[in-house]
N, C-alpha and C positions, 0 to 999 in steps of 0.2 A: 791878513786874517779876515774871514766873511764876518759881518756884524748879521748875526741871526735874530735879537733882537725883534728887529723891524719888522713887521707886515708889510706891505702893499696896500694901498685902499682898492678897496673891493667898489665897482663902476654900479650905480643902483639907478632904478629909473628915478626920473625927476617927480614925477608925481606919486611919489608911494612915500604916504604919510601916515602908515602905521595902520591903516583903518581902514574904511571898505572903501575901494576902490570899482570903478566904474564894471572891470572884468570880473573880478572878486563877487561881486554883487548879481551879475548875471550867472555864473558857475553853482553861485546856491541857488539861486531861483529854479535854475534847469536841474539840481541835481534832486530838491525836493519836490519837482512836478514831477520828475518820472520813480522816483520813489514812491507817492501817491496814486501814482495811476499803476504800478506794481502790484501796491495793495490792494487798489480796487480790483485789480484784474485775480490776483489771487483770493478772492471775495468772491467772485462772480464764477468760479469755474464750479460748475454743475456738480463734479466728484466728491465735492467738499459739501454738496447740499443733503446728504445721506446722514452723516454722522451726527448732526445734534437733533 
């Protein structure tokens, strides 16, 4: 009979301690510079300068 029981350990990198990590850290950086610069762009488009 299979013992179902059991998991397998799952293989994780060695440096991942829960917290910002080197990649992790750079993925927000880039993903809030181009978020920012979206805004600004959607700020600056001329069609948008009529309305207020």
């Amino acid at each position: 009979m299979l013992d179902t029981d059991v998991r397998p350990e799952l293989e994780t990198d060695e440096d991942d301690r829960g917290g910002f990590n080197r990649r992790r850290l750079i993925r927000v950086v880039a993903v809030l510079t181009l978020g920012i610069l979206a805004v600004l762009a959607v700020w600056q488009d001329p069609v948008h300068a009529g309305l207020f």
